[in-house]
C-alpha positions as CSV (number, residue, x, y, z in Angstrom):
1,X,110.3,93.6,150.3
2,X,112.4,90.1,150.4
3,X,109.0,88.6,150.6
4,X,107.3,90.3,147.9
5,X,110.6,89.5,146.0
6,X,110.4,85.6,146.9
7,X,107.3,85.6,145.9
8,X,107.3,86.6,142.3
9,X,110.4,84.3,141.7
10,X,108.2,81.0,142.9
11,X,105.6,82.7,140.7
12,X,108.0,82.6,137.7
13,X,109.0,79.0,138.4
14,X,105.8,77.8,139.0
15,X,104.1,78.9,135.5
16,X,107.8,77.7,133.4
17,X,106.0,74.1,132.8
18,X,102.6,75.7,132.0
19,X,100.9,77.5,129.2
20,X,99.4,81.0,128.6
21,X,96.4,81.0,126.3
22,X,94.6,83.6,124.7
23,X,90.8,83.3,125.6
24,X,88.4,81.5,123.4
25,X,87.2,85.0,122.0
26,X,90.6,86.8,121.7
27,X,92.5,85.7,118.5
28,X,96.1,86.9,117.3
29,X,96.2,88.2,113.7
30,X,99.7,88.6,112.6
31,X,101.0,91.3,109.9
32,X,104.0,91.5,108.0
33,X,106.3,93.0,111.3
34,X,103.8,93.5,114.2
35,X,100.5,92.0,115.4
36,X,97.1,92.9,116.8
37,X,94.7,90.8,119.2
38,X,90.9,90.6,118.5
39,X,88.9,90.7,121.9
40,X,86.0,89.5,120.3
41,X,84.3,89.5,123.5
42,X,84.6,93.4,124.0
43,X,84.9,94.3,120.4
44,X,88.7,96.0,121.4
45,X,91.8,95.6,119.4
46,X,95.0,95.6,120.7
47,X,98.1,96.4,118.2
48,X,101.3,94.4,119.6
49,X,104.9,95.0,118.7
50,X,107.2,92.5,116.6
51,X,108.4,90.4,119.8
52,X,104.8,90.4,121.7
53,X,103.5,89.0,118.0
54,X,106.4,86.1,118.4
55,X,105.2,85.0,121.8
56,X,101.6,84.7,120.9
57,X,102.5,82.7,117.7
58,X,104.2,80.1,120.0
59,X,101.6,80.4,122.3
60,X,98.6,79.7,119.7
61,X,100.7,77.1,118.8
62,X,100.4,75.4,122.1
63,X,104.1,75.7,123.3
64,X,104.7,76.1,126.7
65,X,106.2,78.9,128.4
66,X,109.7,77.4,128.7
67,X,109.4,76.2,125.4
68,X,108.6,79.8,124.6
69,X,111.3,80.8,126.5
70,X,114.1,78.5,124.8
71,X,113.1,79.3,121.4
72,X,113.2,83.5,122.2
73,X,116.5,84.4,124.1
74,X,116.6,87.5,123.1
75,X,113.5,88.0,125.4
76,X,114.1,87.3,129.5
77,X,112.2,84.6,130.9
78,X,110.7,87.8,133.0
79,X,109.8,89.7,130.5
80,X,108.1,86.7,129.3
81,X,106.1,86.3,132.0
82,X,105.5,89.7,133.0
83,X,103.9,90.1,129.7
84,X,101.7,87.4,129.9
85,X,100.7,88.3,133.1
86,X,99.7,91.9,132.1
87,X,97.4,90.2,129.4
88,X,96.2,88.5,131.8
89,X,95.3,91.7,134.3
90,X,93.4,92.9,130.7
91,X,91.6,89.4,130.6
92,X,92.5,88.5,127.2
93,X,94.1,85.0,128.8
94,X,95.3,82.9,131.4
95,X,98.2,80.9,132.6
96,X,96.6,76.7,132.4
97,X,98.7,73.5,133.1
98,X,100.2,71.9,130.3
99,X,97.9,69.7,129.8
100,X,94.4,72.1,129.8
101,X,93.1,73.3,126.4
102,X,91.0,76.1,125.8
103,X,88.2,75.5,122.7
104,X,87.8,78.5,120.4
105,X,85.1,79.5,119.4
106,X,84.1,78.7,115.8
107,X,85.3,80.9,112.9
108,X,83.4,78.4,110.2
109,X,81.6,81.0,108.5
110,X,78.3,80.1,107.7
111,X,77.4,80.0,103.7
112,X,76.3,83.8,102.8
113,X,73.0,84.5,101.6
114,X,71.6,87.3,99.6
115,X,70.3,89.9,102.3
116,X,70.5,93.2,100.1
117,X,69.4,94.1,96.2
118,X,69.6,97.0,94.4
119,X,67.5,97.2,91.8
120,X,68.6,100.3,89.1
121,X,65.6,100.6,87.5
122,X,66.7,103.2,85.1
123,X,69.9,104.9,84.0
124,X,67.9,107.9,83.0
125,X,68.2,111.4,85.8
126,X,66.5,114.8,85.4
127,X,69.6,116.1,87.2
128,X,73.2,115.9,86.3
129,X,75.1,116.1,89.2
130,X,78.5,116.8,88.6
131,X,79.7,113.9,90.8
132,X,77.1,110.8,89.5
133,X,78.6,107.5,90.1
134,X,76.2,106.3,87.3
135,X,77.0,108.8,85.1
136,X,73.2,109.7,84.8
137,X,71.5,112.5,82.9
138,X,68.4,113.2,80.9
139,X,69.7,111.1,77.5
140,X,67.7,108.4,76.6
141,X,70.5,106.6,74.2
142,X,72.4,105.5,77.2
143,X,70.8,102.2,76.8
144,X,68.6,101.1,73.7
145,X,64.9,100.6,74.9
146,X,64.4,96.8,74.1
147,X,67.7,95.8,76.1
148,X,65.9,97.2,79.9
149,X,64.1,94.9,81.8
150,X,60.6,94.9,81.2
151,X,57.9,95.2,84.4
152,X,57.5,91.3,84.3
153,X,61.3,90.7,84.3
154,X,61.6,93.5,86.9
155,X,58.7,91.6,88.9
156,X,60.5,88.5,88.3
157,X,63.8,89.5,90.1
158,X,61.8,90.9,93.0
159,X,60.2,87.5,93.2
160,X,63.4,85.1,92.5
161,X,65.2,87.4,95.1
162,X,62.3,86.9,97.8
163,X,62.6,83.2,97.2
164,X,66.3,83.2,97.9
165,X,65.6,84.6,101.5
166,X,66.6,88.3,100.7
167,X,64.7,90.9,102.9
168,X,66.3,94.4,102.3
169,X,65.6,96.2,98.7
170,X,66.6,99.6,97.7
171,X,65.2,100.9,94.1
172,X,67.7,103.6,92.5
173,X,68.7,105.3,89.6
174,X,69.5,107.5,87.8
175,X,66.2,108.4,89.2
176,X,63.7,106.0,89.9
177,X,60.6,107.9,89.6
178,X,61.3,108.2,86.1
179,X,60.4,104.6,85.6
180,X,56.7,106.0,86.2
181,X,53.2,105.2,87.6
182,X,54.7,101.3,87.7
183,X,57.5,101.8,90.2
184,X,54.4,101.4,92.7
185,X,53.3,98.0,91.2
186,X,56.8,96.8,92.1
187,X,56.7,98.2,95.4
188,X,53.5,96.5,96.4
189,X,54.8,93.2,95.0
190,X,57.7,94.1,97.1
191,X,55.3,94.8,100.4
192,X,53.4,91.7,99.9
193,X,56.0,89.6,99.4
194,X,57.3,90.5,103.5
195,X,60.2,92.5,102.5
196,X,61.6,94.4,105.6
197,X,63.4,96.9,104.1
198,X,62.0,99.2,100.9
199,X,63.8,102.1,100.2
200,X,63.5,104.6,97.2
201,X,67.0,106.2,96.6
202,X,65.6,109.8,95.1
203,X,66.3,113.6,94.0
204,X,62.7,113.8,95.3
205,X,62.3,116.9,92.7
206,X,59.7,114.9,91.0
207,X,57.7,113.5,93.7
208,X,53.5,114.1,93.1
209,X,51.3,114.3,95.9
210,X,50.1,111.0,95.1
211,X,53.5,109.5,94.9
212,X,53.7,110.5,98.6
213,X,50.8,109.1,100.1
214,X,51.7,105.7,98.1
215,X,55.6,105.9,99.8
216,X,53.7,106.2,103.2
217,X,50.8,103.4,102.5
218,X,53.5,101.0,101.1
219,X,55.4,101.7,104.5
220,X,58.5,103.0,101.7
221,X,61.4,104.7,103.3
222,X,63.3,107.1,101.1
223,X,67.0,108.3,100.9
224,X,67.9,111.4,99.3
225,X,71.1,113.6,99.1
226,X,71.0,117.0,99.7
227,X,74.3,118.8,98.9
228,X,73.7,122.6,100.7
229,X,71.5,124.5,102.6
230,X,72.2,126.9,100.2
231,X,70.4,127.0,97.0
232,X,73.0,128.3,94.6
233,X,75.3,125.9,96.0
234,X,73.2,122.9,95.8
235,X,71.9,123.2,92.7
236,X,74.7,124.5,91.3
237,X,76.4,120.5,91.7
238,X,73.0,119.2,90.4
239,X,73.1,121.6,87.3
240,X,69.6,122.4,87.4
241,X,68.3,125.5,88.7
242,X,65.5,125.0,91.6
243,X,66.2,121.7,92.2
244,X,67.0,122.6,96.4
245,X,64.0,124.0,96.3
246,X,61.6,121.2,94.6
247,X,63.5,118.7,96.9
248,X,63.0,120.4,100.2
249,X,59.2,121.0,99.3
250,X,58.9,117.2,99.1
251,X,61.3,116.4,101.9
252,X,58.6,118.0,103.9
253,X,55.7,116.6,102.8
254,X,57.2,113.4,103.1
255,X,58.3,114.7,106.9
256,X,54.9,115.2,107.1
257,X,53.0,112.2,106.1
258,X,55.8,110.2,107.8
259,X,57.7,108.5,105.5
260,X,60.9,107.4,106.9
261,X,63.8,109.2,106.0
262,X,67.6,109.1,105.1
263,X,69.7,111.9,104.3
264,X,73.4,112.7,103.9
265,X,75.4,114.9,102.0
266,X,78.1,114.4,99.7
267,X,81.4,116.1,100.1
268,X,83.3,117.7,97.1
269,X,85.1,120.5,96.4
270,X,81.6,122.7,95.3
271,X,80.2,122.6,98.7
272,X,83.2,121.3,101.5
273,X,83.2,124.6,103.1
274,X,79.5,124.1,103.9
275,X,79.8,121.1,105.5
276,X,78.5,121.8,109.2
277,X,75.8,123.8,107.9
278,X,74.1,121.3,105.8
279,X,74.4,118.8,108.4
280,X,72.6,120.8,110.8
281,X,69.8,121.7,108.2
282,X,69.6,117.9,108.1
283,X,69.1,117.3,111.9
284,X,65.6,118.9,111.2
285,X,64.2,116.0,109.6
286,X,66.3,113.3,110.6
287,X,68.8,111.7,113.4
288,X,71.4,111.3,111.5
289,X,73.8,108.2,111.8
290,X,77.3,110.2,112.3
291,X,79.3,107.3,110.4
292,X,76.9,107.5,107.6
293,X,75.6,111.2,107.6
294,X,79.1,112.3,104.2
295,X,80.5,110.5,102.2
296,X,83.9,112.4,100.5
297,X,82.9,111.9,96.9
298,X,84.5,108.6,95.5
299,X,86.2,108.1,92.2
300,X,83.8,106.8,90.4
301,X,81.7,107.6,86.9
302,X,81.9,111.6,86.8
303,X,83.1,111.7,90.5
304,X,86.4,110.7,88.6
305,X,86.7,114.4,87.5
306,X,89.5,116.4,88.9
307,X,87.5,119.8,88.7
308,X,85.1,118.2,92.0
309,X,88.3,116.9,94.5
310,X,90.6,119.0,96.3
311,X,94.0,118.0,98.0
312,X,91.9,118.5,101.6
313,X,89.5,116.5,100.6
314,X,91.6,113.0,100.3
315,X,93.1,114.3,103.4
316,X,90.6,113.8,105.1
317,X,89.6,110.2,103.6
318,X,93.3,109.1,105.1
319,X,93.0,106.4,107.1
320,X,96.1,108.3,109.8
321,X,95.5,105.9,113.4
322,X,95.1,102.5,114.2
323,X,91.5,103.7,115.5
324,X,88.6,101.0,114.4
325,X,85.0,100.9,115.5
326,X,84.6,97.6,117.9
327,X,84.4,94.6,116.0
328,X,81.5,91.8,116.7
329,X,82.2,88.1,116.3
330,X,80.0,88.1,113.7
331,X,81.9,91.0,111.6
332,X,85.1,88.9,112.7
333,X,84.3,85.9,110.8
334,X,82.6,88.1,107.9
335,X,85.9,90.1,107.2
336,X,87.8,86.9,107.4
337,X,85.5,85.2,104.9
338,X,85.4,87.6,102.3
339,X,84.6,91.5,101.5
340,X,83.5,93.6,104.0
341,X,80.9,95.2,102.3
342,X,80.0,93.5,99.1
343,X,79.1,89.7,101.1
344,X,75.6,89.0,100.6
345,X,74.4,92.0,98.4
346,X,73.9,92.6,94.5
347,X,73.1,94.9,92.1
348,X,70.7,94.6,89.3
349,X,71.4,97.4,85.9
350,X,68.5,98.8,84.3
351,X,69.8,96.2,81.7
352,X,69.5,93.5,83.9
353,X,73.5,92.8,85.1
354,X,74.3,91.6,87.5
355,X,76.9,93.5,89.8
356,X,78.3,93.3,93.3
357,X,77.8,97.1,94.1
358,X,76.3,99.9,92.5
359,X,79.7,101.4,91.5
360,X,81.6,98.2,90.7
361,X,80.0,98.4,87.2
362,X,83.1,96.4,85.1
363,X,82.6,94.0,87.9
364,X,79.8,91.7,86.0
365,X,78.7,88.8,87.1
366,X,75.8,88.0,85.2
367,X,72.4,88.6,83.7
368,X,68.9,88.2,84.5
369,X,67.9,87.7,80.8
370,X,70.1,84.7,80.5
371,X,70.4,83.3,84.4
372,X,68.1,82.6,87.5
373,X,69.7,85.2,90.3
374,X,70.0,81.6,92.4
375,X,72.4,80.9,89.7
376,X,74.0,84.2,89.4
377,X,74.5,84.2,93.3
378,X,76.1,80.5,92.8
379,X,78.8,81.5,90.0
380,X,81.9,81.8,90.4
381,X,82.0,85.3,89.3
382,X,79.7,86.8,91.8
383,X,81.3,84.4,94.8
384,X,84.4,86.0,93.8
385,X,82.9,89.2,94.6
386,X,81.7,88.5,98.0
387,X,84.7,86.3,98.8
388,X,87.6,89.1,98.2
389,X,88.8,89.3,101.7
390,X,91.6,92.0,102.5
391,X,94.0,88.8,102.3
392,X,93.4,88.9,98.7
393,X,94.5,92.2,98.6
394,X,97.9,93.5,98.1
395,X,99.7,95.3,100.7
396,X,96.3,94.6,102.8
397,X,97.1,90.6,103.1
398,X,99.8,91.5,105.7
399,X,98.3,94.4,107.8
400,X,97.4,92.6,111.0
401,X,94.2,95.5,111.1
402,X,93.0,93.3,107.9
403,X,89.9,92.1,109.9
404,X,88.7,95.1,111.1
405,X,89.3,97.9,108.4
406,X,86.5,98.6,106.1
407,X,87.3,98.3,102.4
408,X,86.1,100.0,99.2
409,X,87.2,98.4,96.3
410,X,85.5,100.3,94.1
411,X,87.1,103.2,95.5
412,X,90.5,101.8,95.2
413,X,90.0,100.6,92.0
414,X,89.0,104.5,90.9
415,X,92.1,105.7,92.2
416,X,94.8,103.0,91.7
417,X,93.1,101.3,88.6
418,X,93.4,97.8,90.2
419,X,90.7,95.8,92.1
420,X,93.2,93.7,93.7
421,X,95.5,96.7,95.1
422,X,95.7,98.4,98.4
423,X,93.8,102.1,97.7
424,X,95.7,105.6,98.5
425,X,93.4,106.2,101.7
426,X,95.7,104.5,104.1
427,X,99.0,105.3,105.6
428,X,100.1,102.4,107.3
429,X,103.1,100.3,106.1
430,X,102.7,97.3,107.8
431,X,106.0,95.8,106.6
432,X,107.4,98.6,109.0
433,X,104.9,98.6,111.4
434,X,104.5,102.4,111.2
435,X,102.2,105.3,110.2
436,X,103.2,107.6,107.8
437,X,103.2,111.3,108.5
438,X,100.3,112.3,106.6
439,X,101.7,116.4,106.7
440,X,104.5,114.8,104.5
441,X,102.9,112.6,102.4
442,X,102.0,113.5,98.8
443,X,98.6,113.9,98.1
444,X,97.1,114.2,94.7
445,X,93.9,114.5,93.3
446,X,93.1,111.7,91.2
């Protein structure tokens, strides 16, 4: 044992001249009272109290361990060391000589391109769900005829967009197939133009058998929502009366002539007791991804209604545990750069605004009739957009979690009226370092 003993004190003296640095891929990111390291090389994140988060800020600062030491007394110089050897035993550093440094990898993001576009071809909707985020229905005075985008100007963005270098392209509504027969012209244009990604977001209630056939030669994939197994419930939240029916027809057909599908459900208080049963009904057609398969409804155009959310239902959006998907170096540098979903995509209206998401509707940018998209993307409005990184945010600036939590401003905004605001969905105080007790907090519908 005197050995052992002996041996761990020349350890201690031997590393009191040297360093301890975090790996090239492994980052510190410090909050308002604690910390959290980014193992970017396993995607892990490790939250670290208020004196670990002191250490590693010397330490990034390429102090040595007795300078460390000296400038923390209320630490020993063994805990010191004991600590850095554990994060050494989880290979997120080392111990070097003074004089070694260790090059990080790069976090220069690289510029951000346009890789998504939704293009809202029409406000109008032969449903009225009770939740739309568009506020869509069957009334053609939403916007006066000669302010939409015509098919050229519709063809045009298409184009402009393909020249940028965008790939991805989803058509929506209201309900796209309203736009008519010429929805397919802008899908070919779309197809010959090499555009990886078509989608046509749909009710599918008014799909023809000829529509079909042109989804599946165009090589078109198609999301739809379906709300219930249960016809009374379903179309009771889309307000029209056989709609379940008249979707699930052409969901099949679709199925059938195999067009590409994506389904989910959205959860509100009209079918939340249903919620296993609809997503088993859509296992038949589909894998479905389990991070993407409901969405709670958000507070957004009629979803802002208190009559369709429940107290259990922004429960369950709570954010209650430091527990994050694994993070890539790529999504690492993306969070740090700006938003976390809004980086790289757009929105055109039916009008032709421009928009960073298709629920960030005050949030305009630009327009088509009176800019070139290369010069909407350029602005300073629309890089606003994609630049609004959580350290822009309050409350959110000095979480050390910043990086890795996905943010929805236009779901904060619908329930705090703020863009620039921490939302309700989270129950960490990160000037305390500590997670609320969710059973104790108070939480109201909107």
């Amino acid at each position: 044992m005197e050995g052992i003993e002996r041996t761990k004190i020349q350890r201690e003296e031997s590393v009191l001249g040297n360093k301890f640095v975090l790996n090239s891929d492994c980052f510190l990111v410090k909050g308002a009272k604690r910390g959290a390291i980014y193992d970017l090389a396993t995607g892990h994140i490790y939250s670290i109290n208020e004196d670990s988060a002191k250490i590693l800020d010397k330490c990034e600062n390429k102090n040595s361990i007795n300078q460390i030491i000296q400038a923390i007394p209320n630490i020993s110089p063994k805990e010191i060391i004991d600590y850095f050897s554990s994060l050494e035993g989880l290979k997120l550093g080392r111990f070097v000589n003074e004089n070694e440094t260790i090059v990080k990898i790069s976090l220069f993001p690289p510029e951000t391109k346009l890789n998504f576009i939704w293009l809202e071809l029409t406000r109008k909707c032969n449903l009225r769900c009770l939740h739309c985020y568009s506020n869509s229905d069957s009334s053609s005075n939403q916007i006066k005829k000669e302010e939409l985008l015509t098919l050229s100007q519709w063809k045009k963005v298409i184009q402009d967009a393909s020249d940028i270098g965008c790939r991805r392209l989803q058509f929506i509504g209201g309900e796209p197939m309203l736009f008519g027969k010429d929805i397919f012209d802008l899908i070919k244009l779309t197809r010959d133009l090499g555009y990886e990604l078509i989608e046509v977001f749909t009710n599918a209630t008014l799909l023809t058998e000829r529509d079909i056939k042109l989804l599946s030669k165009y090589d078109v994939q198609v999301a739809a929502s379906i709300y219930s197994k249960n016809p009374e419930v379903h179309d009771k939240i889309t307000t029209k009366k056989g709609s379940l029916k008249k979707t699930i027809k052409n969901i099949r057909k679709l199925y059938d002539y195999g067009v590409k599908l994506r389904l989910a459900t959205v959860i509100m208080k009209q079918n939340e007791e249903y919620i296993e049963e609809t997503l088993g009904f859509l296992k038949e057609f589909v894998v479905l991804n389990p991070r993407r398969a409901f969405d709670i409804v958000r507070p957004t155009g009629r979803g802002l209604k208190k009559e369709i959310l429940t107290d259990k239902l922004n429960l369950w959006r709570l954010k209650r545990k430091p527990i994050f998907p694994k993070i890539t170096e790529q999504e690492f540098i993306r969070n740090k750069k700006g938003h976390s979903c809004w980086q790289g995509k757009l929105c055109v209206t039916s009008s032709g605004l421009v928009i960073p998401c298709i629920m960030a509707r005050e949030e305009i940018c630009g327009s088509v009739k009176d800019q070139s998209l290369s010069g909407i993307i350029h602005s300073d409005n629309l890089q606003n957009s994609w630049n609004l990184s959580k350290d822009r945010i309050e409350i959110c600036r000095d979480c050390e979690f910043r990086y890795a939590c996905f943010d929805c401003r236009p779901l904060a905004k619908g329930e705090i009226g703020n863009l620039y605001v921490q939302g309700n969905n989270c129950l960490y105080n990160p000037y305390q370092g500590e997670w609320k007790d969710y059973e104790r907090k108070e939480v109201r519908v909107c």
